[in-house]
VOGU-3710 file (C-alpha; in Angstrom, 3 decimals, decimal comma):
1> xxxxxxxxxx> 118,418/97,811/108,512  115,892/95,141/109,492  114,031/92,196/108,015  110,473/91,362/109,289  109,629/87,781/109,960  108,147/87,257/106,281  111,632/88,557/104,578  113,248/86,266/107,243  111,332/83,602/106,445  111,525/83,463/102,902
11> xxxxxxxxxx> 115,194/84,135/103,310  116,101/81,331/105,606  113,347/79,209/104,480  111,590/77,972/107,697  108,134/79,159/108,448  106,623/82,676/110,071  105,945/80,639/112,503  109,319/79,072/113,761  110,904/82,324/113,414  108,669/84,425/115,859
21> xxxxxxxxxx> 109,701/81,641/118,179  113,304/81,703/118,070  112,918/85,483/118,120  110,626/85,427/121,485  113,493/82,299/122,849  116,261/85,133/122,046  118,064/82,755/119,628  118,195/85,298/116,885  120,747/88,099/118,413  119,536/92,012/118,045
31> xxxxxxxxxx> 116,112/91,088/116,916  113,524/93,030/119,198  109,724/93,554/119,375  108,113/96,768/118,160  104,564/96,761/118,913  103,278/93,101/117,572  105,936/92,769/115,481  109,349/91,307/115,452  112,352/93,286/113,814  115,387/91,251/113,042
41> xxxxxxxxxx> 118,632/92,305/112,018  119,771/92,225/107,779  123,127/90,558/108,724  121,710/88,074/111,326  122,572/84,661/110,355  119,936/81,810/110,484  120,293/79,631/113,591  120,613/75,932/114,003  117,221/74,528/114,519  117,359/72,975/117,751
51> xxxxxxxxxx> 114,296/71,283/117,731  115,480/68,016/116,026  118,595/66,410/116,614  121,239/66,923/113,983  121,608/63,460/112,340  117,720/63,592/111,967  116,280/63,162/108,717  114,014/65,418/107,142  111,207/62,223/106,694  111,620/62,122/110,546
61> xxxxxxxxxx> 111,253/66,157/111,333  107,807/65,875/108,600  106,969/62,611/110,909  107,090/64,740/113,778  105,013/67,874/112,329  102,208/65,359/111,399  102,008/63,835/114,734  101,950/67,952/116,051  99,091/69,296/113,413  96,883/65,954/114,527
71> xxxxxxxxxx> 97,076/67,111/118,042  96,357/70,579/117,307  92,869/71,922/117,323  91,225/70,943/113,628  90,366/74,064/111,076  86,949/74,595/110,735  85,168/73,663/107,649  85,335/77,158/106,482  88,783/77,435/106,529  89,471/74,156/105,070
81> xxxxxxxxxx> 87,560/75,120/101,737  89,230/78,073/102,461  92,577/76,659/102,035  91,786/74,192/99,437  90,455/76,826/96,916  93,752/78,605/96,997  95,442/75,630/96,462  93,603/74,225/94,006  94,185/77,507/91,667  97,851/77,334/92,640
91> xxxxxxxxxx> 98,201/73,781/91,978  96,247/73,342/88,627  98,579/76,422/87,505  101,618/74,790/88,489  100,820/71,394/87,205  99,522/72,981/83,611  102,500/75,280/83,524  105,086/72,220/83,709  103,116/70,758/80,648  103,207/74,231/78,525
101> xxxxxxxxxx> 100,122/75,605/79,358  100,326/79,494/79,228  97,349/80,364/81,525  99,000/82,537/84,237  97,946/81,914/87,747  95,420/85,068/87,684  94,146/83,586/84,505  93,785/80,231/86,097  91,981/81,538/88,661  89,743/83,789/86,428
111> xxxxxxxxxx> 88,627/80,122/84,391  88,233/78,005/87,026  85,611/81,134/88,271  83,746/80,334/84,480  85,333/83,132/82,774  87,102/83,024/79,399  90,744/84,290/78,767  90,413/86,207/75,360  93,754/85,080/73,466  94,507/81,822/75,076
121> xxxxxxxxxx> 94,205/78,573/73,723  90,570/76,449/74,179  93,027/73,690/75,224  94,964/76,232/78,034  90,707/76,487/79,639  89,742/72,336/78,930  93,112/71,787/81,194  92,647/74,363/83,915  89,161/73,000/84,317  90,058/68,752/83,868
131> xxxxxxxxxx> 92,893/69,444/86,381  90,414/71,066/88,945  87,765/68,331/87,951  90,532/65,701/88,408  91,767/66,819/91,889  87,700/67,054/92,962  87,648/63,435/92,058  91,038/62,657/94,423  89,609/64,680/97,163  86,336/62,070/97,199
141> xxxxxxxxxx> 88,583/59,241/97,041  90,680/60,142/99,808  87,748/60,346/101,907  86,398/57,028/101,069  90,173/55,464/101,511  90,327/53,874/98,163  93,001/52,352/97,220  94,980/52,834/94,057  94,850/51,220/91,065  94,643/50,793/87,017
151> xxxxxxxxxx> 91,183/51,803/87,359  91,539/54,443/89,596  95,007/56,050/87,439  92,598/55,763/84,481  89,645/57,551/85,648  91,962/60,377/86,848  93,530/60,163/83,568  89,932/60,863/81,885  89,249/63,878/83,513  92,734/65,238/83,571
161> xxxxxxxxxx> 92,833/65,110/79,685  89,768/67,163/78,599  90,717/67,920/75,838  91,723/65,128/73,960  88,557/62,624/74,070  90,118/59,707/71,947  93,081/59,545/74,308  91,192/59,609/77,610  91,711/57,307/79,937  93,666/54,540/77,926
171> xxxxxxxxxx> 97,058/53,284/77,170  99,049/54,628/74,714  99,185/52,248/71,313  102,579/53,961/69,808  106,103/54,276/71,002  106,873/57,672/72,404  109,961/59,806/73,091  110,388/62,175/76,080  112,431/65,313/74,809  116,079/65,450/76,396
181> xxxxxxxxxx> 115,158/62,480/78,860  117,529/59,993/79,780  115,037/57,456/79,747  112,858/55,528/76,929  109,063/54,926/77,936  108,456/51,258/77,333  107,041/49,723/74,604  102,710/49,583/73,972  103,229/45,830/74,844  104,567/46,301/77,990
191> xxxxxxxxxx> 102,421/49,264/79,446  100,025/46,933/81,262  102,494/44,044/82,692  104,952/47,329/84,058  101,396/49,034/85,518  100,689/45,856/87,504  104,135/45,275/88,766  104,613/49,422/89,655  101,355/48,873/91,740  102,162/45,310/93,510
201> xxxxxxxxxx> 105,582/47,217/94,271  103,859/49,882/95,849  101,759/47,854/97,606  104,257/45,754/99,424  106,724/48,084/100,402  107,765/49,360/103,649  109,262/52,170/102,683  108,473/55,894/104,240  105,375/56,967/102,309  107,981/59,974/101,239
211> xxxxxxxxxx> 110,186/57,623/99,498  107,991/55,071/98,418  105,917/57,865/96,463  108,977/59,044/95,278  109,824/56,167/93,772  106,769/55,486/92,705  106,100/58,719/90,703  109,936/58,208/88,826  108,746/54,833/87,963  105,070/55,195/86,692
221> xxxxxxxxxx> 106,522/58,733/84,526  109,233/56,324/83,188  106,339/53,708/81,874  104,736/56,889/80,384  101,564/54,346/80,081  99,466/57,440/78,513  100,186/59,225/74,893  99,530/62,718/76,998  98,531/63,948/80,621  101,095/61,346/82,727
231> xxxxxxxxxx> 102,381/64,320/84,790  99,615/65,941/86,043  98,132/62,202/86,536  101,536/61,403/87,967  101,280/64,413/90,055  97,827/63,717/90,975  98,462/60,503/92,276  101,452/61,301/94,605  98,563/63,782/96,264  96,307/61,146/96,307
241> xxxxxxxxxx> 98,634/58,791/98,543  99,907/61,490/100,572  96,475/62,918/101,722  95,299/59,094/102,652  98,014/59,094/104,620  97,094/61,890/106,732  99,728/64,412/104,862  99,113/67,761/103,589  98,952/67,568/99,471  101,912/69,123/97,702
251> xxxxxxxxxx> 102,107/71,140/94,767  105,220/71,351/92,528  106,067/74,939/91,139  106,694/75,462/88,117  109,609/77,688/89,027  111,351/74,271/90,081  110,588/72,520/87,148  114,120/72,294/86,478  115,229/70,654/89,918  111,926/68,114/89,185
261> xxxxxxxxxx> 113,389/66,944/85,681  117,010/66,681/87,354  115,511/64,249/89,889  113,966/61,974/86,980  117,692/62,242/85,473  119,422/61,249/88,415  117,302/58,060/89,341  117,658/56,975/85,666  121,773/57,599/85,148  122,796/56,922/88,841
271> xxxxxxxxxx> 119,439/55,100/90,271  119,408/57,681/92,945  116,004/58,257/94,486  117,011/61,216/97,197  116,703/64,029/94,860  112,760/63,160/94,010  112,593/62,205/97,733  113,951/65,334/99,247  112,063/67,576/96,519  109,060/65,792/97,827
281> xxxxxxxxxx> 109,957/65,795/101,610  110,826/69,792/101,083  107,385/70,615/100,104  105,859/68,431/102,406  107,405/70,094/105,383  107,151/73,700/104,394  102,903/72,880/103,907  103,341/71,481/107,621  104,752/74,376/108,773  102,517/76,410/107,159
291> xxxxxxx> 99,403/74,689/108,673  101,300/74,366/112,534  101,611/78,441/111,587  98,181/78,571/111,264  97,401/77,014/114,328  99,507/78,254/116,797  97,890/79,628/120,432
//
């Protein structure tokens, strides 16, 4: 029995790409060419990825894909809108799922197209459509280089939170709780002075974008500055740093929602960053890998 590069791929989880090259270098033993495609063995194991040395980190490997896609011929406009519109369903589906929303991802697609879901929520259609609205808004201010702050967080707050007008775009005046969290949002009183120290943090360090954003993210979902909407603004923002700095956006599934919380968990018992880090770093290289796929002669 055989796997094609796809089943290999998602079984091994390195790209299309990578694979049909180890296949063509002979580095995956009894897989063969049939026609244009590549057949490779059930039982063959996945090899050692030779490319990087073995004491490399994965923030060094995604380093090394950036520096690879830049020198690569550029997608055409076309393709980029392309590529953006799938992600943008995918994303806004993934984002609203984590939060409860029950629009599937057909659905998602199907409302941010205009149409209406008979049976679902007005709320499940206001987020689909602030989400999209709200990552529009990103995409502008990644072109223009803008740099973060409260301003900025609130205005993507307002659009991400369509559906609750009051609330839009301003810090919560209650205490809240965070179901099963090991970690109590601060105080009202303290939302603004924590918001300009999690920003002048940012700001200064020197930290790998990865981890910086990482920590970044933990620490601004921790303040919990907003009564609703702080992970998809949360989620928002990481995007918005990553694409000004030349990196792919990333877009959490919903399916690893479980791995996400652990990470907040982790930093806030043990103060260990890696798990938000590597969750980051993971998608970060497989959307680099998917793009070099893209591009390959």
């Amino acid at each position: 029995m055989f796997l094609t590069v796809k089943q290999a791929s998602e079984k091994w989880g390195i790209s299309d790409r990578r694979i049909r090259v180890l296949c063509s270098e002979g580095k995956i033993p009894g897989a063969y060419r049939e026609g244009r495609r590549w057949k490779i063995p059930v039982d063959a194991k996945k090899p050692a990825d030779g490319r990087y040395k073995s004491k490399q980190s994965l923030l060094a490997q995604i380093d090394l894909k950036k520096v690879e896609l830049e020198s690569r011929r550029p997608l055409t406009a076309g393709e980029v809108a392309r590529l953006n519109e799938e992600f943008i369903v995918e994303y806004t589906y993934n984002s609203n799922a984590i939060e409860g929303n029950t629009l599937t991802l057909r659905e998602t697609d199907l409302v941010l197209r205009g149409l209406t879901i008979d049976g679902k929520p007005l709320k499940d259609h206001m987020e689909a459509v602030g989400h999209k609205e709200a990552f529009d808004f990103v995409s502008e201010l990644v072109k223009d280089n803008v740099p973060i702050s409260e301003g900025i967080i609130k205005q993507i707050h307002y659009l991400v939170l369509a559906d609750k007008r009051e609330d839009r775009g301003v810090y919560r005046r209650v205490p809240v709780h965070i179901m099963g969290a090991q970690h109590e949002p601060v105080q009202p009183y303290l939302i603004k002075p924590k918001m300009e120290q999690l920003l002048y943090d940012f700001a200064a360090s020197t930290e790998h974008i990865v981890t910086k954003l990482a920590r970044f993210h933990i620490e601004f979902e921790g303040i919990h500055p907003f009564i609703d909407g702080n992970g998809r603004t949360g989620r928002l923002l990481v995007n918005l740093e990553l694409m000004k700095s030349g990196f792919p956006p990333i877009d959490i599934k919903f399916t690893d929602r479980i791995a996400y919380y652990n990470a907040f968990d982790e930093y806030y018992a043990k103060h260990n960053l890696s798990l938000m880090e590597n969750l980051f770093a993971g998608y970060i290289n497989a959307r680099l890998d998917m793009y070099l796929d893209m591009l390959q002669d």
